[in-house]
C-alpha positions, 0 to 999 in steps of 0.5 A, a space after each residue: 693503110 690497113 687492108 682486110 682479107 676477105 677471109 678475114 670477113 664473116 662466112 670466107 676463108 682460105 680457099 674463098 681468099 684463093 678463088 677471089 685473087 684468081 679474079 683480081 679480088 685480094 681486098 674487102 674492098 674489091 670485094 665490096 667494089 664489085 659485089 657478091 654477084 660480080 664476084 660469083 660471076 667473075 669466078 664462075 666464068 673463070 672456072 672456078 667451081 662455085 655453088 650457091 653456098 658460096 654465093 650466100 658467103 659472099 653476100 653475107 660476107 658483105 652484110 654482116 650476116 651468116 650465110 644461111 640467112 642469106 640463103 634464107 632471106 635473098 635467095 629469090 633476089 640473088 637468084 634473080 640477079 644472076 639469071 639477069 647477069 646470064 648466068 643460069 645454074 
């Protein structure tokens, strides 16, 4: 079975792949499990040091889009959902 690295993913890189696997996330799949605002909790109760940017990857990452789409069309619903999760920026 063949598994693909978020890095390998639309938006991610290295240092996305670094910060997901100090959460337990190695995999597109994981990643998909958990969804781009899981994630960004997870790694911001972590301590990683995040920024929305890296939210806008994350979900772009999972939809096939460029970041700056995502920040352009869900900003307001990602924001939302994070502030729903307890998480104020």
């Amino acid at each position: 079975m063949q598994t693909t690295r978020p890095s390998e993913l639309r938006n991610l890189g290295p240092k996305s792949d670094a910060m997901l696997a100090s959460v337990g996330i190695h995999t597109h799949a994981e990643l998909a499990a958990r969804g781009a605002i899981d994630a960004f909790v997870a790694l911001k109760r972590a301590g990683q040091p995040v920024s929305l940017n890296l939210l806008w990857a994350l979900e772009g990452a999972l939809t096939g889009r460029h970041w700056r789409d995502v920040a352009r069309d869900d900003r307001l619903r990602l924001l939302n959902e994070l502030e729903a999760r307890g998480l104020h920026l």
